[in-house]
C-alpha positions in Angstrom: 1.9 11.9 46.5 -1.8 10.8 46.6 -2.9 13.8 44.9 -0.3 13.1 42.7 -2.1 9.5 41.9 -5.5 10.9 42.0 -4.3 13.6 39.4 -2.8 11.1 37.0 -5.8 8.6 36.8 -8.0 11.6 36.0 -5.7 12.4 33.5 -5.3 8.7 32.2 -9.0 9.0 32.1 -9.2 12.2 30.1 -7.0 10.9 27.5 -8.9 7.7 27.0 -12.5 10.0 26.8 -10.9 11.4 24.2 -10.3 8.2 22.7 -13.5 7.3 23.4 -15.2 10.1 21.3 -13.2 10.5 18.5 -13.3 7.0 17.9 -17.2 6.6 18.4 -17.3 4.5 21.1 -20.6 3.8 23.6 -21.3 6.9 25.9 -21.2 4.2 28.8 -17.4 4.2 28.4 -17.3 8.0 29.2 -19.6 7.4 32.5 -17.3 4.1 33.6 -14.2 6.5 33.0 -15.6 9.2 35.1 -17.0 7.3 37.8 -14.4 5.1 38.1 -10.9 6.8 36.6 -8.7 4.0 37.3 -10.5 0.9 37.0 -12.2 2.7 34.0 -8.9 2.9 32.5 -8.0 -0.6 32.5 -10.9 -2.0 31.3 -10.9 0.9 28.0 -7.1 0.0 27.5 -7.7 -3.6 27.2 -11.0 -3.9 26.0 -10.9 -0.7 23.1 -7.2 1.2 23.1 -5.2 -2.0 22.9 -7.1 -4.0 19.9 -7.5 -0.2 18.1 -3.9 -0.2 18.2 -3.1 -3.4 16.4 -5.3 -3.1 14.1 -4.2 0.5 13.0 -2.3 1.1 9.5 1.0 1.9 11.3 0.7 -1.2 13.5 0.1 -3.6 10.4 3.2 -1.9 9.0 5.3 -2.7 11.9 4.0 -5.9 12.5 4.8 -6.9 8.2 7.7 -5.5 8.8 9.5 -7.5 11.9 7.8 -10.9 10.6 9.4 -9.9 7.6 12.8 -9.5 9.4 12.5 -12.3 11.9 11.1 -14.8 9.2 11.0 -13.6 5.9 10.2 -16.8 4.4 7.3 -17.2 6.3 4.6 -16.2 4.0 5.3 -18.3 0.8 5.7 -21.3 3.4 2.9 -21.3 5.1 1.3 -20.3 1.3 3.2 -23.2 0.0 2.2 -25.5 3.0 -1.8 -24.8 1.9 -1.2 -25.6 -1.4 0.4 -28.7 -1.2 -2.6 -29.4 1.1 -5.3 -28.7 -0.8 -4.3 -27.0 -4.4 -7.3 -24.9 -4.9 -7.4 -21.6 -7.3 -7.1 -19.5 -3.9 -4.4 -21.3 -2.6 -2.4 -20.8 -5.6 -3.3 -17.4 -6.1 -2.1 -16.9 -2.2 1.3 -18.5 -3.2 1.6 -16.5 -6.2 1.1 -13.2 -4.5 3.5 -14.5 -1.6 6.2 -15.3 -4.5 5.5 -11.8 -5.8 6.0 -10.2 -2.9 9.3 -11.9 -1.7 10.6 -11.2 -5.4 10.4 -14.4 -7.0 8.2 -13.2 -10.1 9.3 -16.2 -12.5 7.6 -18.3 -9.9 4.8 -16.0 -8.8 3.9 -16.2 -13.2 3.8 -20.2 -13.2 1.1 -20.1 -10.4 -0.8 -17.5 -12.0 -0.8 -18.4 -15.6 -2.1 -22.3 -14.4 -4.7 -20.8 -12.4 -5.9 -18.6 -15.3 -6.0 -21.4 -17.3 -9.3 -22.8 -15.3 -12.9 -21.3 -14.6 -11.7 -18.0 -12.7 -9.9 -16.9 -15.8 -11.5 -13.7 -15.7 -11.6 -13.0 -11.9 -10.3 -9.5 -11.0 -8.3 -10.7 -8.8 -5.9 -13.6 -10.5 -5.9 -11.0 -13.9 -4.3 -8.3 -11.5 -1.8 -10.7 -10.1 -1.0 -12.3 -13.8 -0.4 -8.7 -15.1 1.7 -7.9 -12.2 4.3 -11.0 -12.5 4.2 -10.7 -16.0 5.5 -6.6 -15.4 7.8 -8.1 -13.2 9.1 -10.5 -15.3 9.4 -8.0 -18.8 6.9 -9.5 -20.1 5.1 -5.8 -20.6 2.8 -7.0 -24.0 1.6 -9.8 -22.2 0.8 -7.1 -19.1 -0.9 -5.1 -21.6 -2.9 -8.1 -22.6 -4.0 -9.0 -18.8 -4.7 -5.5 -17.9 -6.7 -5.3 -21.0 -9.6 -8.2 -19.7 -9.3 -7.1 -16.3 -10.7 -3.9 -17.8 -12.7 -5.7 -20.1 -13.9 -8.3 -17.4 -14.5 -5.4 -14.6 -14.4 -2.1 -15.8 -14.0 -0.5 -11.9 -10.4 -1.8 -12.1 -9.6 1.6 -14.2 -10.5 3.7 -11.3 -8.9 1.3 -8.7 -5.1 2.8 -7.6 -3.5 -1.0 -8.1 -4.3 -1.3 -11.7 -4.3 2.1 -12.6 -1.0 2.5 -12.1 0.6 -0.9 -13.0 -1.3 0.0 -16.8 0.6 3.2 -16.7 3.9 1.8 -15.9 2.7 -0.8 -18.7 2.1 1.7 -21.5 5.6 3.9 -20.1 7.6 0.5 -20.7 6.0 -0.3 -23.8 6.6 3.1 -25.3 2.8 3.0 -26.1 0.7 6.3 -27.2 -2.0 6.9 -24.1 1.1 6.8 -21.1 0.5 10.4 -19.9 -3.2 10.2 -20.2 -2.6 6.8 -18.4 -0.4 8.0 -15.7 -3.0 11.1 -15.2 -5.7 8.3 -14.8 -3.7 6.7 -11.8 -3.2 10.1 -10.0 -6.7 10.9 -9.9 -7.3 7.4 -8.7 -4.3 7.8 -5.2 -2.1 11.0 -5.1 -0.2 9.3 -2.9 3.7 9.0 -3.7 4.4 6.1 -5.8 2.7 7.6 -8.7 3.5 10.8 -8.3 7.0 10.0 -8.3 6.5 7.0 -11.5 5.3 9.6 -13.4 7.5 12.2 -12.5 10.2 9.6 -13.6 8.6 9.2 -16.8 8.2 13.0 -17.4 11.5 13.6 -16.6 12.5 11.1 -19.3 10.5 12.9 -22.1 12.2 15.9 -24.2 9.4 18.7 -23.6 10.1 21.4 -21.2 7.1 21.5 -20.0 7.4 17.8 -19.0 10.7 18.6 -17.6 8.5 21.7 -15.1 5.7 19.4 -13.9 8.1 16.2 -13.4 9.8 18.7 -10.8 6.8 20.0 -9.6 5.8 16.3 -8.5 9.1 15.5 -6.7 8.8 19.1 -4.8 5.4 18.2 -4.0 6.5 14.6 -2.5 9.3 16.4 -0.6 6.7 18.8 0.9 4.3 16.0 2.1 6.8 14.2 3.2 7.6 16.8 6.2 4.2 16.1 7.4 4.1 12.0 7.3 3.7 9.6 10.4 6.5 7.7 10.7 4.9 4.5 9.6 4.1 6.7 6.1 7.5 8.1 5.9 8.7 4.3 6.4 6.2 2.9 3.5 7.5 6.0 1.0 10.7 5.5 1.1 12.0 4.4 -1.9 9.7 7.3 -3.6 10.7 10.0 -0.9 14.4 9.1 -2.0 14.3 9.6 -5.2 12.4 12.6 -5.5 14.8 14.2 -3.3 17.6 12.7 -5.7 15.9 14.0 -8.6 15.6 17.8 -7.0 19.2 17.5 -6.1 20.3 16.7 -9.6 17.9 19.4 -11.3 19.6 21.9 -8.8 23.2 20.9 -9.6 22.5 21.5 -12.9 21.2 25.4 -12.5 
């Protein structure tokens, strides 16, 4: 049993060396964990493994995710609570994106058109919230509008993921000329799932084969990824997972 102990602290040890380098740490934590495999491993855990781990992506997820479950009104409260105390342009832009977020758009617009109405009218930030309660809201002109100064006000925002793909989702609902090159312009910006799978949607939707070939493409290509997602990615793409499996499903009933 000792050598049992002994072996599992060196291993203990090992793991958190390996932590240690792939993460970039000191070299001093590789000599404490040698020198001292135990009390080494104690001190790492609390002092690097522990905080690494809540900060990671997949933490953050989690953590969103039960405070969502447990309080989900928690946000636009405590949003609402720093308003009411001090209604600054920040504070109602935190409200407004809180209101957004819990699906209360019609409410998440009033914040954001009042603070657009003041001295950060063209801040990047407030425009991309405005154009993204007005999309939720149908109001896809005045979206077009918005997304048109942010552009116009900071010219980055085209190759930024976010508004990429909210101004390709804009021209797709308005039926505008531009949508494919749009939706093009918000892939190059994040391959990542959602717009893959918007613009899938939206090729799928128009009556050119051709459109009809690369719309399944992108849903096979989502279904592929997927296999090799972390949990807390497979969790975030859901919605998009599902309906690019529905979509394959339907185009295969059909052959």
């Amino acid at each position: 049993m000792p050598y049992l102990g002994i072996g599992l602290h060196v291993i203990v040890a090992i793991y958190f060396a390996v932590h240690a380098v792939r993460s970039r740490q000191n070299i001093y934590w590789l000599l404490l964990l040698f020198a001292f495999p135990m009390l080494g491993s104690l001190v790492y855990f609390f002092a690097i493994y522990l905080p690494s781990l809540r900060q990671s992506r997949g933490a953050h997820v989690a953590t969103r995710a039960i405070s969502q479950l447990v309080d989900p009104n928690r946000a636009i409260r405590e949003a609402r609570s720093d308003f009411d105390r001090a209604p600054t342009v920040e504070h109602r832009m935190r409200l407004g994106a809180a209101l957004l977020a819990a699906g209360n758009a019609g409410e998440a617009l009033e914040h954001y058109q009042a603070a657009a109405n003041g001295p950060f009218a063209t801040d990047p930030a407030l425009l991309l919230g405005l154009a993204q309660a007005q999309f939720a809201v149908g109001q896809h002109a005045a979206a077009d509008a918005t997304l048109s100064s942010l552009f116009a006000a900071n010219p980055r925002a085209r190759q930024q993921p976010e508004p990429a793909l909210l101004y390709a989702r804009t021209l797709a609902a308005l039926k505008a000329p531009g949508t494919q090159a749009a939706f093009e312009q918000a892939l190059a910006c994040a391959s990542d799932a959602a717009p893959r799978c918007l613009f899938a949607d939206w090729l799928a939707g128009q009556t050119d084969e051709a459109d009809h070939r690369r719309a399944s493409s992108l849903y096979a290509e989502i279904a592929h990824d997927a296999k090799h997602w972390p949990r807390h990615a497979r969790e975030h793409n859901r919605e998009w997972l599902q309906r690019a499996n529905a979509a394959l499903a339907t185009a295969s009933s059909r052959r």
